[in-house]
N, C-alpha and C positions, 0 to 999 in steps of 0.2 A: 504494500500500500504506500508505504512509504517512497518507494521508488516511482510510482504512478505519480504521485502526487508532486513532485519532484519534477517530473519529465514537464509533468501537465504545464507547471510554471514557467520554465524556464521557454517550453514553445510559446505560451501567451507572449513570455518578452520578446520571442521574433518575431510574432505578428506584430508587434507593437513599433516594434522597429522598421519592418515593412513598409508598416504604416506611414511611418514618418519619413520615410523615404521618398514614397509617392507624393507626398503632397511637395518636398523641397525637390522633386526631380529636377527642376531646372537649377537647382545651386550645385554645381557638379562637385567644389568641396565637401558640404555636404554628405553627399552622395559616396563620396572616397570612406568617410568616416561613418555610415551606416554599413556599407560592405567590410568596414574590417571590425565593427560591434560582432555584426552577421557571422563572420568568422571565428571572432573569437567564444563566441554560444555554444558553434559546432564543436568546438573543440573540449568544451565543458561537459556538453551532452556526452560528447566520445567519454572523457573522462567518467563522468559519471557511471553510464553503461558498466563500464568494464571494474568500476569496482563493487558496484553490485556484481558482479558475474563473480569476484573475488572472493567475496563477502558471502554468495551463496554457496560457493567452494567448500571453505573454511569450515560451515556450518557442518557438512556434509561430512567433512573429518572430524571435528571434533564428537558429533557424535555417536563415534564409530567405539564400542565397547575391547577396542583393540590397545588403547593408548595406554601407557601409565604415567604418564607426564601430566600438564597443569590442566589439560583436557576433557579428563577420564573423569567426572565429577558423579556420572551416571554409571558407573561400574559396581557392579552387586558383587562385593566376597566375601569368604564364607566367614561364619563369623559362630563363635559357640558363647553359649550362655551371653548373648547381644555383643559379646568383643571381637572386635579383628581377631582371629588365630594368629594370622603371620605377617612379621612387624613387615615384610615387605609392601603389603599397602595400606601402612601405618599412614602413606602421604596419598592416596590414592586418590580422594575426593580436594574438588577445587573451594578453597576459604576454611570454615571451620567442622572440625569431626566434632561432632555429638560426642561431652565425655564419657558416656554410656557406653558410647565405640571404642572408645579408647583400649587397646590391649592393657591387661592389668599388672603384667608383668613391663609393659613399658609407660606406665602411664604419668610417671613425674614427664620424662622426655617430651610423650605427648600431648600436654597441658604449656610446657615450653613452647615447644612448636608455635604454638598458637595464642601463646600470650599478648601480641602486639599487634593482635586482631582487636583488641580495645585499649583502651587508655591508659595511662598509668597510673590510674586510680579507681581503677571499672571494677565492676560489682559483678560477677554472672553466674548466673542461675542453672540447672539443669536437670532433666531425671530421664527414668527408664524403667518402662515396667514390661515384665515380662511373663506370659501368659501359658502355660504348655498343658494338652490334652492329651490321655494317653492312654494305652491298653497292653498290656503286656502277656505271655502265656511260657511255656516251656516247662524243663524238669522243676519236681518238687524239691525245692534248696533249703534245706537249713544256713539261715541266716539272722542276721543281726541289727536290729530296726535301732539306729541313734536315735529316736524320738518316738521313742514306744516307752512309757510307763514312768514311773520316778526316779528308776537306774539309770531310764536312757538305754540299758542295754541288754534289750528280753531278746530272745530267741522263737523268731516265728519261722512259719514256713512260707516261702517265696513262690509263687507259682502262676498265677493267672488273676488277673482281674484288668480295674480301668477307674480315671479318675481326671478330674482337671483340677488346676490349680494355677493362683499367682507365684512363680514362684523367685519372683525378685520385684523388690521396688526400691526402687533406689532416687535420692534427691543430692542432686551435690550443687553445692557451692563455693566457688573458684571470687577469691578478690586480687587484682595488685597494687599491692603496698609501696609503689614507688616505683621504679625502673628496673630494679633488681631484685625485688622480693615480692614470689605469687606465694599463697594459700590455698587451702583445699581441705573440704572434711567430705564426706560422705555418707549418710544417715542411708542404713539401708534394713528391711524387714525382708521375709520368707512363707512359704509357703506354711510355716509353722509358727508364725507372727514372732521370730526371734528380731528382736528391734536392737542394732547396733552400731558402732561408728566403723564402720568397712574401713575409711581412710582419713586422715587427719597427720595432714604435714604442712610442711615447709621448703618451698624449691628458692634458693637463690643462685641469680643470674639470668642471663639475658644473653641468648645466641645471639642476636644482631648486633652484638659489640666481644662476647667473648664464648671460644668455642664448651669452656671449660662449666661446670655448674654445681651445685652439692643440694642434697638433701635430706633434712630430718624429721623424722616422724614415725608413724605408723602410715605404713602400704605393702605390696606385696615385694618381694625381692627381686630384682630387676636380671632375669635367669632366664634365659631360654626363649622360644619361641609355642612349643608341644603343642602344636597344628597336628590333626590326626584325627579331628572328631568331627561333629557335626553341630547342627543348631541347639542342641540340646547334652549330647552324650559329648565328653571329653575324650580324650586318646589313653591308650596306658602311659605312656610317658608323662603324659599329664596328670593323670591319679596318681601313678606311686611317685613321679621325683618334684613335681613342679611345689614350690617350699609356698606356703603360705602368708600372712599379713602378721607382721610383725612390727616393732619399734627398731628403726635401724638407722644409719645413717651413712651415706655415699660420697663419693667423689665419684665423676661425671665427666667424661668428655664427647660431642656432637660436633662433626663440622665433614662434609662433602660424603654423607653416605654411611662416614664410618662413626657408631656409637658404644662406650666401652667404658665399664665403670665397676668400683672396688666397693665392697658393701658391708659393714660389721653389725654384727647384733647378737644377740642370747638366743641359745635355744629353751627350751621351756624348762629343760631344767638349770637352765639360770648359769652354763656355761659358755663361754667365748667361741663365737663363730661369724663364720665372712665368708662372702661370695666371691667369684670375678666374673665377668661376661667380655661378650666381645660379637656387636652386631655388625655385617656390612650389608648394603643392598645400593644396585644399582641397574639402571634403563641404556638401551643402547638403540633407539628405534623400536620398536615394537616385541623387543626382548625386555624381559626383567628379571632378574638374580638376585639373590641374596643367601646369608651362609652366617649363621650364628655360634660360637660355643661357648661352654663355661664351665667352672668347677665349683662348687658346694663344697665347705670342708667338712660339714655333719648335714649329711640330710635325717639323720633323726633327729626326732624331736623339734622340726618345722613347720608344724600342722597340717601335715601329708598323712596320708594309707600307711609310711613307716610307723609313726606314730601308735596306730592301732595295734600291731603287730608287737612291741615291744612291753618288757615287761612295767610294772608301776612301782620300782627302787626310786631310790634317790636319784640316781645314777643312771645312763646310758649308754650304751657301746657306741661309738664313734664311728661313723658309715659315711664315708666321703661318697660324692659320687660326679658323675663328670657327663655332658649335656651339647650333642650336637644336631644341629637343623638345618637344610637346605631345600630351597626351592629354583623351578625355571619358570618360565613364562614368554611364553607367545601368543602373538594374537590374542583370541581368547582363548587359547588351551594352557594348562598350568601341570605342573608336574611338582612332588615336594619328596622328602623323608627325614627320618630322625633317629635319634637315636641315644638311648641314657643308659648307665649304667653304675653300680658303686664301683668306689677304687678299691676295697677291703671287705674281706672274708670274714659272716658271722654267722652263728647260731639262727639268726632269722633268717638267715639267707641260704640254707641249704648249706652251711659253711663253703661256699662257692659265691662268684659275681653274680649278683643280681640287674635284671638290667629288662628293659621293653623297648621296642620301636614301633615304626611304622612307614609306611610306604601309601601314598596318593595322586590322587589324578581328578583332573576337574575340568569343565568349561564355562565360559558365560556366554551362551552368545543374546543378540538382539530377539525376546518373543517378544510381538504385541505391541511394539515399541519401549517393552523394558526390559533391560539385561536382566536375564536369569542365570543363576547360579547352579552349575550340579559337579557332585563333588562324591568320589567314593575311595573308603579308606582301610587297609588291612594292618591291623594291630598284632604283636606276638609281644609274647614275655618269656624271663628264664627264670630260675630260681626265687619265683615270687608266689610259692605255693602258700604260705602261710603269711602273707601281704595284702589284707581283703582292698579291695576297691567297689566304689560304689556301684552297685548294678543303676541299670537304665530306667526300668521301670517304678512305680509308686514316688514318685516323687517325695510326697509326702512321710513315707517312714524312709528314705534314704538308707535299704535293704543294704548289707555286706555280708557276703557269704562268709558262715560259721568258719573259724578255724578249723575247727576239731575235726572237720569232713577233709581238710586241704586244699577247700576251695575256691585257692583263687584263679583268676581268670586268666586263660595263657594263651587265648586267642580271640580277637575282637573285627567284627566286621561293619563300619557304617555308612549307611548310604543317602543320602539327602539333597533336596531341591528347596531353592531358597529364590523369595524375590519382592520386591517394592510391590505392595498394595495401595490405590488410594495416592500416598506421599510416597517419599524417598527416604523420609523415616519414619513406614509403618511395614516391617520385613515379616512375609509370611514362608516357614518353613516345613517342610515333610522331612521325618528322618524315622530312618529301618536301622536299627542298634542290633546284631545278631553276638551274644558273647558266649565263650566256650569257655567251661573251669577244667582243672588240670585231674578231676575225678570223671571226665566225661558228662559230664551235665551242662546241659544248656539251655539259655533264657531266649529270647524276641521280645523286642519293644516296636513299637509307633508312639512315634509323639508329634502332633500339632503345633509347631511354636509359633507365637505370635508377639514381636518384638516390638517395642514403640518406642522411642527417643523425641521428647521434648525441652 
């Protein structure tokens, strides 16, 4: 329209100049000086033309779900329990990520990012609720329901039923305190109305002047990527190593890609422990890569599946463990894997390495006019028989297969389709969770997710 209306004008003005042509035809100066107006119109109209023609080009690439550069704003990826999986498109949307989106394990970084998207003194708001419906069926499991009774820790049987649930809401708010000091707390509830402060820190610095940052608080430990799951179901690497929400504090560096930071805190029984990580990810045209790893010096006792598994002394056996990810990306096809493992041999471990991976594959291309997500993923584990993780189904008693049978899970399959309803942040997800324990028993889930980001 724009362009019509455009054109429409600029001919009115050569009729007008015509116009005035005709009537001074006899002043032949004049006449020299309406022929070179005349010329000069034409050459504007040219102009014009061709940048429209430019401008509809552009259009046409940019909204091609193939890009990962400043473009790609409309790109669906997979994302579990509402987060990025894989920090590689931690930047993938153009202006600001939803901190709901935000990966939890990178999420000081990605509050950074986007700091100086508002002022140095801006207030902002944000939440994310998350909705999943589900049915589950398979062998009868003795298991272990965390939110069954006044123990917390009765032993039911696991097997078939169906249920919905909210099973996150979350409200955060982000301020900046000047140039170089954001905030951040997190107020979050569950499907079993547990009401807590998820995050509540302090990032200082400012990438737009130094590459360098630190942070103290409570958040989760800044480890890994454990991409491997779906909208709803996590990966094994995810359940048994990814370390949980602690008080800690880091030193931080960001600058061309590459992100890498040292991390110290207590583990729960109140001894001395620290991470390292080491992110890189980078675009090369319609490629995109990235490669993360890190070391944990005690993943016991960092509110993980080790946890479960160990005994209740004073005391804990010290279980290092060590954390690699990698992804490709083309077009819209993607490719990833990973891989965890401990560094040291113990009695919960089969006195052997303990350790899970996974291997995935995925596309997004253009339905309907919105990128869709489909993503399938194969999990294996070793000596993680007496390591429960949480089964998929009942959300609401967050089932773990009983020790005492040896059942943990040693092979996991998920499958899922994920996409913008409505808005671009209201993500509807389908996901088939198939898990196998290491006694031969095996579960199926479906779950509905229904993600929203305000």
């Amino acid at each position: 329209m724009l362009k019509k209306l455009t054109l429409a004008v600029l001919a009115a003005s050569v009729s007008t100049v015509v116009y005035a042509q005709d009537v001074s035809s006899s002043q032949s100066t004049d006449n020299q000086s309406v022929q070179a107006q005349i010329a000069e119109l034409k050459k504007e109209i040219a102009a014009l033309q061709a940048n429209q023609e430019a401008l509809s080009s552009s259009k046409k690439t940019s909204s091609s779900v193939t890009s990962f550069g400043e473009d790609s704003e409309h790109v669906t990826v997979p994302t579990n329990q509402g987060q990025i999986q894989n920090f590689l498109f931690s930047d993938v949307q153009q202006g600001v990520v939803p901190m709901g989106m935000l990966s939890s394990s990178q999420f000081a970084l990605g509050l950074l990012k986007q700091r100086n998207k508002y002022s140095d003194y801006g207030l902002i708001f944000g939440g994310y609720l998350e909705i999943d419906a589900q049915t589950w069926n398979g062998s009868t499991i003795p298991a272990i329901s965390t939110n069954n009774g006044p123990t917390g820790d009765n032993t039911n049987n696991y097997q078939s039923g169906k249920g919905i649930y909210i099973t996150t809401a979350n409200l955060y708010t982000a301020a900046n305190l000047g140039r170089y000091v954001t905030t951040e707390m997190t107020l979050a509830t569950d499907q079993n109305n547990n009401f807590r402060v998820n995050d509540g820190l302090v990032v200082f610095g400012n990438l737009d002047d130094y590459p360098l940052y630190a942070t103290v608080g409570k958040n989760r430990i800044p480890l890994g990527s454990f991409s491997g799951g779906g909208p709803w179901t996590g990966s094994l690497t995810q359940m048994l190593f990814r370390p949980g929400r602690v008080i800690n504090a880091s030193l931080a560096y960001y600058q061309y890609g590459l992100s890498t930071n040292v991390t110290f805190f207590q583990t729960d029984d109140h001894t001395s422990n620290f991470s390292y990580a080491a992110f890189y990810g980078n675009t090369a045209g319609e490629w995109g890569y990235g490669i993360n790893g890190g070391y944990l010096y005690n993943v016991n006792g960092t509110n993980n599946s080790f946890n479960a598994a160990t005994n209740l002394g004073t005391t804990k056996t010290r279980i290092g463990a060590v954390n690699f990810d990698a992804s490709l990306n083309y077009d819209v096809y993607g490719v990833g894997a990973g891989w965890a493992q401990t560094t040291n041999k113990s009695s919960i471990t089969n006195n052997g390495y303990a350790g899970a991976w996974y291997v995935q594959a995925g596309f997004s291309p253009e339905i309907y006019g919105r990128s869709t997500n489909f993503n399938i993923s194969y999990n294996g584990s070793y000596n993680t028989n007496d390591i429960p993780v949480t089964l998929s189904g009942s959300a609401v008693n967050e089932y773990k297969p009983a020790n005492v049978v040896a059942g943990g899970v040693n092979k996991m399959v998920v499958a899922s389709a994920q996409r913008p309803f409505f808005t671009e942040n209201v993500l509807l997800g389908l996901e088939y969770a198939y898990m196998h324990m290491y006694n031969n028993q095996h579960a199926n889930a479906y779950t509905l997710d229904i993600s929203v980001y305000f």
